[in-house]
C-alpha positions as CSV (number, residue, x, y, z in Angstrom):
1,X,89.2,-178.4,82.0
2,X,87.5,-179.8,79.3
3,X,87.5,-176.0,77.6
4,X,91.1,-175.6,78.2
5,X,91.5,-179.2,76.0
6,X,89.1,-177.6,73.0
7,X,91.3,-174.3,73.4
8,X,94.2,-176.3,72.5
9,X,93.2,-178.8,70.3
10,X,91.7,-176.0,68.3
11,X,94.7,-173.9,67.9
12,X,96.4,-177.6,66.5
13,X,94.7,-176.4,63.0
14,X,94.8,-180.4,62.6
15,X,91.1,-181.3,63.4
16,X,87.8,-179.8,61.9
17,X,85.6,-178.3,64.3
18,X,83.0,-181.1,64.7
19,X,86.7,-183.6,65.2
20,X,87.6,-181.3,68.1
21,X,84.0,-181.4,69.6
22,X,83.7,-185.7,69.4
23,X,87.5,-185.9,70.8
24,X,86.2,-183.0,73.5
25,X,82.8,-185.4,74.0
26,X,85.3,-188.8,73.7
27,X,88.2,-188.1,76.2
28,X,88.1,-188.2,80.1
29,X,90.1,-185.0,81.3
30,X,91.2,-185.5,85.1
31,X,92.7,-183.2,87.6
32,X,95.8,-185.2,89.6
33,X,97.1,-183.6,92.4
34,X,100.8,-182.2,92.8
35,X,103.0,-185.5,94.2
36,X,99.8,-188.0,93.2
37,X,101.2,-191.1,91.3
38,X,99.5,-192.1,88.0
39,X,100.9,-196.0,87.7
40,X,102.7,-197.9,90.6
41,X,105.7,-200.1,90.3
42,X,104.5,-203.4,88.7
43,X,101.5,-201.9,86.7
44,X,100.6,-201.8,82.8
45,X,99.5,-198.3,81.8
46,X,96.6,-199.0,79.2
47,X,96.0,-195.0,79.1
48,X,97.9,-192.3,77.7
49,X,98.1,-189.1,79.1
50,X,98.2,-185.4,78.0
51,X,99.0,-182.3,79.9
52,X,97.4,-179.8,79.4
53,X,98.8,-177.9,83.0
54,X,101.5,-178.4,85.4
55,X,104.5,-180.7,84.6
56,X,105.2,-184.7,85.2
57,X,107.8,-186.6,86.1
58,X,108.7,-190.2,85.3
59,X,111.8,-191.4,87.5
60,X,112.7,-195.3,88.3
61,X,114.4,-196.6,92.0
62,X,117.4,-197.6,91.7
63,X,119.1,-199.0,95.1
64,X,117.2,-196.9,97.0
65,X,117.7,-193.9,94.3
66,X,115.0,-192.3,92.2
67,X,116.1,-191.3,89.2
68,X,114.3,-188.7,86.9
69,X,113.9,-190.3,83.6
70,X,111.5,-187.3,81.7
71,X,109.9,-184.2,82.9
């Protein structure tokens, strides 16, 4: 994963090379399953997250309703 996040960051044409390399060395990439939650009702995120594959979805309950809020 970590090669697919240089591959991107790369094509940016924002960072030098030796930038891309310390982010590359810097970040934690992570694989999440499909239907895995990243932060439970109630919870602070102190993260932020990037996708680099796949798609997210942040929704809210409301009376027993989830509604989508972003994909």
């Amino acid at each position: 994963m970590k090669h697919e996040l240089k591959r991107f960051l790369d094509k940016l044409e924002v960072f030098t090379p030796e930038e891309v390399t310390e982010l590359c060395e810097l970040l934690k990439v992570i694989r999440v399953e499909k239907g895995a939650l990243l932060l439970k009702e109630g919870q602070f995120c102190n993260s932020c997250f990037f996708v680099l594959k796949g798609c997210m979805r942040k929704y809210v309950t409301v009376d027993g309703d989830e509604k989508n809020l972003a994909f």
